[in-house]
C-alpha positions in Angstrom: -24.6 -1.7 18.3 -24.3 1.5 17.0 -21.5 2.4 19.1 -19.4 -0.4 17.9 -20.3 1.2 14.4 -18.9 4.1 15.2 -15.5 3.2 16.6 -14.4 2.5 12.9 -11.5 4.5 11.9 -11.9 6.4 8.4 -8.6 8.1 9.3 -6.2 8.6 6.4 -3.4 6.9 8.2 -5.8 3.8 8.3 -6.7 4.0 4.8 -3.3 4.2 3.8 -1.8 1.3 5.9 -4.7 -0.9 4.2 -3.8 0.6 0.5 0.2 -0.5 1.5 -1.5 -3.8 2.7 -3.5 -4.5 -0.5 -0.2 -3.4 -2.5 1.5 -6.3 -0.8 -0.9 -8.9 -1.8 -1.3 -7.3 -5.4 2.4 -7.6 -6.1 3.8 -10.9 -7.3 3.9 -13.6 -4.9 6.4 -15.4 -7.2 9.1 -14.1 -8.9 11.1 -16.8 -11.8 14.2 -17.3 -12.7 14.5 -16.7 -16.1 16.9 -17.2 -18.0 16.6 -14.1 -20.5 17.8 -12.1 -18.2 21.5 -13.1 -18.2 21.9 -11.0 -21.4 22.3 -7.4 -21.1 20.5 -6.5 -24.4 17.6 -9.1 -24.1 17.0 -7.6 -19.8 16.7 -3.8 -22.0 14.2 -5.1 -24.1 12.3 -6.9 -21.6 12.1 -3.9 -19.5 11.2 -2.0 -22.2 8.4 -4.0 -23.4 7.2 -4.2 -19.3 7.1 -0.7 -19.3 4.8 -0.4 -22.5 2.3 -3.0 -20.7 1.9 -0.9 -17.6 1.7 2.3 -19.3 -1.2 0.5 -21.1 -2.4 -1.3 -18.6 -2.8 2.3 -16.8 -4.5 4.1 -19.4 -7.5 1.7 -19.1 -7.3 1.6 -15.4 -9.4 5.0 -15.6 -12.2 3.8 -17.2 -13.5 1.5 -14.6 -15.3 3.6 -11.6 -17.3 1.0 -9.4 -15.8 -0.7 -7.1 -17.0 -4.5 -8.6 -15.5 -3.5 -12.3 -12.2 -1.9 -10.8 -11.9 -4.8 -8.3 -12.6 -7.4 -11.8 -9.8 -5.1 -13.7 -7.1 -5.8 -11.0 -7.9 -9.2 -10.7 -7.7 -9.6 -14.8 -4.0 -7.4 -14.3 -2.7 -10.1 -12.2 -3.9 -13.1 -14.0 -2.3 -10.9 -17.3 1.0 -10.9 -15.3 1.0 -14.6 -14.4 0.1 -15.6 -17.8 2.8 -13.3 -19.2 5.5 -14.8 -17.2 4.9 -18.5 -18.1 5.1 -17.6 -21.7 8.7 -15.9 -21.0 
């Protein structure tokens, strides 16, 4: 048994391929039409106001350290996102 323990990799290529992995799946899964964006100045504004959200959203990233709260906090960013793109 402790053999098979040991065969996990803890290399960084391996840690890396799962952060890419968990990237994926933390992205949107479904991306809207909407109709806002056909207008040049309303598309600058939106962007704008995205960026301000994930600068924010990044500040208080920091401030969670175990892995239950930061895990609860990335969770809460997605279901912020979702929520933010029916009200668009």
């Amino acid at each position: 048994m402790d053999g098979k323990l040991m065969n996990f990799s803890n290399s960084t290529t391996d840690k890396t391929e799962r952060l890419k992995d968990y990237k994926a799946l933390a992205d949107q899964t479904v991306q809207l039409k909407l109709h806002h964006m056909d207008v040049k100045q309303l598309r600058k504004l939106f962007t704008q106001n995205n960026k301000i959200i994930r600068d924010t959203l990044e500040r208080y990233k920091g401030r969670y350290t175990t892995k239950a709260n930061i895990t609860i906090y990335k969770l809460m960013v997605i279901a912020l996102d979702a929520e933010l793109q029916n009200v668009l």
